[in-house]
DRENDO-1510 file (C-alpha; in Angstrom, 1 decimal, always signed):
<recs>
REC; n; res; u; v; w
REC; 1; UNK; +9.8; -11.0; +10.3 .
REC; 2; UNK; +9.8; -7.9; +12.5 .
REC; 3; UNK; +10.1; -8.9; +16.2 .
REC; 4; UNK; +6.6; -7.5; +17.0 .
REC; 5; UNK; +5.0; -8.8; +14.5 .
REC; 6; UNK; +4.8; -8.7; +10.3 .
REC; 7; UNK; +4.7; -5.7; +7.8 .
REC; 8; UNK; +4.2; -6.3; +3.9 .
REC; 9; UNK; +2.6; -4.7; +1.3 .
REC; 10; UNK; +1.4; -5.3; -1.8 .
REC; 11; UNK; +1.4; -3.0; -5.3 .
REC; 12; UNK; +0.5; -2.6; -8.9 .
REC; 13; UNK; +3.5; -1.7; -11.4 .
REC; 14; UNK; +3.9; -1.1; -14.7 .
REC; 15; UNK; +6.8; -2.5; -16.4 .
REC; 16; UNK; +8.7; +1.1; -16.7 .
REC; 17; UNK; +8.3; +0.9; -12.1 .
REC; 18; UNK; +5.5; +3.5; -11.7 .
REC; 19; UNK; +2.7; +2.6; -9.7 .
REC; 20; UNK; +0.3; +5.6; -10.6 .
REC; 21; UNK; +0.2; +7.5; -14.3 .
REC; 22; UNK; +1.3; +11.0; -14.6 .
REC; 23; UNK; -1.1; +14.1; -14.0 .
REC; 24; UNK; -3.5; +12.5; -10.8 .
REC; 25; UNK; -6.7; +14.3; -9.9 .
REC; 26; UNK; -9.5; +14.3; -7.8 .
REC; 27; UNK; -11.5; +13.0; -11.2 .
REC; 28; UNK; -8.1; +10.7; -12.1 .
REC; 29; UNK; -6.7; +9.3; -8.8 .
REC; 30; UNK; -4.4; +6.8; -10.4 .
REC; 31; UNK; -3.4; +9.5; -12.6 .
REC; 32; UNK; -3.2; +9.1; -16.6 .
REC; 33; UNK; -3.3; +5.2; -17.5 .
REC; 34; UNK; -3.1; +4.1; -13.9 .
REC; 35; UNK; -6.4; +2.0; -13.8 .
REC; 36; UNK; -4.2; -0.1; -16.5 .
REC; 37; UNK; -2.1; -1.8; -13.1 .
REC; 38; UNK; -5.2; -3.0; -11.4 .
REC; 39; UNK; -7.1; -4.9; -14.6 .
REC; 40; UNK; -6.2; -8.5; -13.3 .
REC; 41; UNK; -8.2; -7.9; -10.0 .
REC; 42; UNK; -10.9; -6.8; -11.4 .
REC; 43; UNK; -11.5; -8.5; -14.7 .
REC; 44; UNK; -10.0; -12.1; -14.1 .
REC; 45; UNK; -10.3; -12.4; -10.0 .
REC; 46; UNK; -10.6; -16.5; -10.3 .
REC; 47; UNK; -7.0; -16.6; -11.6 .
REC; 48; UNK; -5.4; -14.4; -9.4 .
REC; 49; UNK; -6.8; -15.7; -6.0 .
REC; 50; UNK; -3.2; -16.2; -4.7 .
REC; 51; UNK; -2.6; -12.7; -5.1 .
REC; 52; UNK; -5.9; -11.5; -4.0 .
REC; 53; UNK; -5.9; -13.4; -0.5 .
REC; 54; UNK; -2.1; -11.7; -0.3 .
REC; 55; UNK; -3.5; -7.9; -0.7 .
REC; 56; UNK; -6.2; -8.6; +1.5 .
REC; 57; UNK; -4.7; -10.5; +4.5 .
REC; 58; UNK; -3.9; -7.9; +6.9 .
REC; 59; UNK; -5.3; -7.4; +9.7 .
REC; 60; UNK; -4.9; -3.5; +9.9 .
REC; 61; UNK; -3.3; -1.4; +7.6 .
REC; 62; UNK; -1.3; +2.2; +7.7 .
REC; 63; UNK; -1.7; +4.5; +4.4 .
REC; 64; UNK; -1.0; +8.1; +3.8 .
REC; 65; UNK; -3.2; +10.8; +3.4 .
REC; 66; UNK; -2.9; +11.0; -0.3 .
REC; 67; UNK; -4.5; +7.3; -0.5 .
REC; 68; UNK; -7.4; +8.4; +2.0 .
REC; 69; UNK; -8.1; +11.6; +0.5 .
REC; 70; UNK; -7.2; +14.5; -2.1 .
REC; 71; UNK; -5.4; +17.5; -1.0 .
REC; 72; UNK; -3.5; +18.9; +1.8 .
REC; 73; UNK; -4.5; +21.3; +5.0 .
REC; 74; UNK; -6.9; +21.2; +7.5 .
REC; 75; UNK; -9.6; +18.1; +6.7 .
REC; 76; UNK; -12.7; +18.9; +5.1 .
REC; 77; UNK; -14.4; +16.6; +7.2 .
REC; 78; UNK; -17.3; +15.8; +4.9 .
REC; 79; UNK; -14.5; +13.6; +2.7 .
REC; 80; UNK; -14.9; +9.9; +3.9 .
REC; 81; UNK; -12.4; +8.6; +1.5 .
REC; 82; UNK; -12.4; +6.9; -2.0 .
REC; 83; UNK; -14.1; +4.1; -1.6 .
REC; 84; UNK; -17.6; +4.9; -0.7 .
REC; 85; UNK; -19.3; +3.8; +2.8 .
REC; 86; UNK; -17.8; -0.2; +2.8 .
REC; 87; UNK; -14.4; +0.5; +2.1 .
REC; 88; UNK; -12.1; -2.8; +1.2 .
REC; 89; UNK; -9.8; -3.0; +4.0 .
REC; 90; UNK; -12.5; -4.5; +6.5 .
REC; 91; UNK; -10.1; -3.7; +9.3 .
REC; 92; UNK; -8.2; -0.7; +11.6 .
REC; 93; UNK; -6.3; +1.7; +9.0 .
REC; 94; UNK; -4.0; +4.4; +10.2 .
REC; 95; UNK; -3.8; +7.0; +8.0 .
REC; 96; UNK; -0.7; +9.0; +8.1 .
REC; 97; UNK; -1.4; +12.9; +8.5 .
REC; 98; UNK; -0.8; +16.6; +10.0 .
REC; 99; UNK; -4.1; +17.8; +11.1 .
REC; 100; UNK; -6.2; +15.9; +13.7 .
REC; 101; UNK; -9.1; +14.2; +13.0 .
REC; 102; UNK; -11.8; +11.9; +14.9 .
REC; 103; UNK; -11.9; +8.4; +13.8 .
REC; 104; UNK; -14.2; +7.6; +11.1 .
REC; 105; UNK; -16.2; +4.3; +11.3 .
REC; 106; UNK; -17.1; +2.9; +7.7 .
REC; 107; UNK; -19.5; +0.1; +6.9 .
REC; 108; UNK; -17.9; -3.3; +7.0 .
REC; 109; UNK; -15.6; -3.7; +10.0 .
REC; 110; UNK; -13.3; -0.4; +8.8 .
REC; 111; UNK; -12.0; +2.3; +11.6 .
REC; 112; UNK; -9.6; +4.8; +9.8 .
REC; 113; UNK; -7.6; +6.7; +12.5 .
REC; 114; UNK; -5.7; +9.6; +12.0 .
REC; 115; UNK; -2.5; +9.4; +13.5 .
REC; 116; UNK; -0.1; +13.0; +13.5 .
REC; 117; UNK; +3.1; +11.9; +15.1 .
REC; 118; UNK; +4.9; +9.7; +12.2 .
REC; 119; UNK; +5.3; +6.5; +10.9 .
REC; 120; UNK; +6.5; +4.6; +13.4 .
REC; 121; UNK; +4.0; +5.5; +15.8 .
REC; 122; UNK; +0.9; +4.9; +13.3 .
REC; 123; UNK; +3.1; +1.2; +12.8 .
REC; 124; UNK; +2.6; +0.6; +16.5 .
REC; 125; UNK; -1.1; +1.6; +16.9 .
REC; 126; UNK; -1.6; -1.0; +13.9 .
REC; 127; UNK; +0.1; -3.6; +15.0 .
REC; 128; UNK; -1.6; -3.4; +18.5 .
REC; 129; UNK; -5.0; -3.1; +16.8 .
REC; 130; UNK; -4.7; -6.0; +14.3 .
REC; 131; UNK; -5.4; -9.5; +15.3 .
REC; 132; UNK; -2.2; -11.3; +14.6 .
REC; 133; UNK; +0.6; -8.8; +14.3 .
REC; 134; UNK; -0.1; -8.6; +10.3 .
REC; 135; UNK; +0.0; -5.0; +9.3 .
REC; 136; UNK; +0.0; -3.6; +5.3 .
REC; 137; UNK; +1.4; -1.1; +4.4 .
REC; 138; UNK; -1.6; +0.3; +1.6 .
REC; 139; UNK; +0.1; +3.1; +0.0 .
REC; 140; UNK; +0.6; +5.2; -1.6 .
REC; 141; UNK; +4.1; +4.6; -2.9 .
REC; 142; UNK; +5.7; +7.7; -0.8 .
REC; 143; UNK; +4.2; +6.0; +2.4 .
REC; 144; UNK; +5.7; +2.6; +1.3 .
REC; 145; UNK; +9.1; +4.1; +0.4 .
REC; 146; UNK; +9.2; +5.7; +4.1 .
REC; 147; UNK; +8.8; +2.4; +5.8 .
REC; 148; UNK; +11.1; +0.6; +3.3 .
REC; 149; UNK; +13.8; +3.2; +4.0 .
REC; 150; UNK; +13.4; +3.3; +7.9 .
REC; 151; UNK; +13.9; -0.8; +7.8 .
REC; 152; UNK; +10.2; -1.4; +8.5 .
REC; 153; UNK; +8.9; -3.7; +6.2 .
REC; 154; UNK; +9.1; -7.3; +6.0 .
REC; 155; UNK; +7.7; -8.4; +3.0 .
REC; 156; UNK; +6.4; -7.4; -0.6 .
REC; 157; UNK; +4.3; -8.2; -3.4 .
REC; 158; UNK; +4.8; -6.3; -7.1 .
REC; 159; UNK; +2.0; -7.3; -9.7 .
REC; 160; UNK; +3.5; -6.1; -12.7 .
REC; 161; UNK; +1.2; -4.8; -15.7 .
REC; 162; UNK; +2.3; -5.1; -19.3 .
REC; 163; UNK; +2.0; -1.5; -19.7 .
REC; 164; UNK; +4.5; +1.2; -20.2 .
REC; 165; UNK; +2.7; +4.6; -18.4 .
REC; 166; UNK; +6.1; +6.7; -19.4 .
REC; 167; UNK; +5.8; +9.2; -16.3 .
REC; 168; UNK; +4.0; +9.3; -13.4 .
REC; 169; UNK; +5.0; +7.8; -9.8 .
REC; 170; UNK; +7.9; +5.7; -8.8 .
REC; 171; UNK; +7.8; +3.4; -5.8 .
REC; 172; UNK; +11.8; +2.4; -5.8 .
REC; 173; UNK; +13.2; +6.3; -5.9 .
REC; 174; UNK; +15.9; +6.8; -3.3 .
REC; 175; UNK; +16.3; +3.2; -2.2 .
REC; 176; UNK; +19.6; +2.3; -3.7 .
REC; 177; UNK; +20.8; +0.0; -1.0 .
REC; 178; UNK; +17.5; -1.8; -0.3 .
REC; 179; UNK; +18.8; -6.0; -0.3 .
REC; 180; UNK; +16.0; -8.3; -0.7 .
REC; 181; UNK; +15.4; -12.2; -1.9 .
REC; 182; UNK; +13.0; -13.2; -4.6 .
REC; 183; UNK; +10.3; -15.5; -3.7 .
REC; 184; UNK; +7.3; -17.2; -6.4 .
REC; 185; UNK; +6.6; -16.0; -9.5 .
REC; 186; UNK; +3.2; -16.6; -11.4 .
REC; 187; UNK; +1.9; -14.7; -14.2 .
REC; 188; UNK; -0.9; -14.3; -16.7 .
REC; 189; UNK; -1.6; -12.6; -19.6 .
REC; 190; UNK; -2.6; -9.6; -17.6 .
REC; 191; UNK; -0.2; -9.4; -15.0 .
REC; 192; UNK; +3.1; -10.8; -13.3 .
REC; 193; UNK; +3.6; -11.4; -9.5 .
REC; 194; UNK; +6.4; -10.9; -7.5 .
REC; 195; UNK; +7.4; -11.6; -3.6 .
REC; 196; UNK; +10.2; -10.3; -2.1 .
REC; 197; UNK; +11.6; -10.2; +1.5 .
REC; 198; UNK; +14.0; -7.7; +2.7 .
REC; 199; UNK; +17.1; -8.7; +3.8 .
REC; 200; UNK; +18.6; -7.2; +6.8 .
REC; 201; UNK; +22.0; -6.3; +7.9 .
REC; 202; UNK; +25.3; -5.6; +6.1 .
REC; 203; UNK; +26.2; -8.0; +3.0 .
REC; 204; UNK; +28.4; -11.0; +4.0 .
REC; 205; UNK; +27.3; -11.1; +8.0 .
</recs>
């Protein structure tokens, strides 16, 4: 655990290590095949409830500006995000970005802030602003690779799809000497979960 609190996060992956298809659009934001990964929350919840509590136990989250909205530039500030009015997250969420922006209150206990001075400092606003040091990490897999490789992140879940998408997004690119221990495993017929932590320091201290 981080000495100022806990960071984890928690992704879908296909068995080939993509976690969104090739060719995303505004129309396809998981990109070709990627609504394949995300089957088992939505069509068996009662199985997965382990998993479940996992992606949503946070108590403020850091994402991107890919995962909050399409595009690059100056905000088009009529965009409130994916998820309509009552977003999932029912909690702070930093969102990684360039271009200033007033925070946007959403239905259901979500704040997104917009935060232009890097990942560490969006990591610090959200770990003041959650209620128990808990902060996740909500993508997308470029964000999640930046905190992996600056040493940031505690903890992860993979829930692995039995799809191949072929092309697409890879979460693990450029990590090659990222050390971590396995923790449960449970599966199903629609998907696998993993739990990692991240091992610190040089091998054999």
């Amino acid at each position: 655990m981080s000495a100022v609190g806990r960071v984890t996060f928690d992704v879908g992956l296909s068995l080939d290590g993509y976690v969104a298809g090739p060719h995303q659009s505004l129309e396809n934001p998981l990109g070709e095949g990627g609504e394949e990964l995300h089957r088992w929350m939505f069509e068996e919840p009662e199985v997965n409830t382990a998993a479940l509590e996992s992606v949503a136990a946070p108590t403020a989250f850091v994402m991107g500006r890919n995962m909050f909205a399409p595009g690059r530039g100056p905000w088009d500030e009529s965009w409130r995000g994916w998820w309509g009015e009552e977003p999932p997250y029912h909690a702070p969420v930093f969102v990684l970005t360039h271009h200033p922006r007033e925070p946007l209150v959403m239905q259901g206990g979500t704040t997104f802030f917009f935060v232009t001075d890097g990942i560490a400092s969006a990591l610090a606003q959200a770990l003041a602003a959650s209620r128990d040091g808990h902060v996740g990490i909500a993508g997308g897999a470029s964000t999640m690779r930046a905190y992996l490789a600056a040493g940031l992140v505690d903890e992860f879940g993979l829930h692995v799809a039995p799809v191949l998408l072929g092309a697409g997004e890879r979460l693990f690119e450029g990590l090659g000497d990222l050390r971590v221990e396995p923790g449960p495993v449970t599966s199903n017929h629609l998907v696998t979960h993993l739990s990692y932590r991240v091992v610190r320091g040089l091998v054999g201290e």
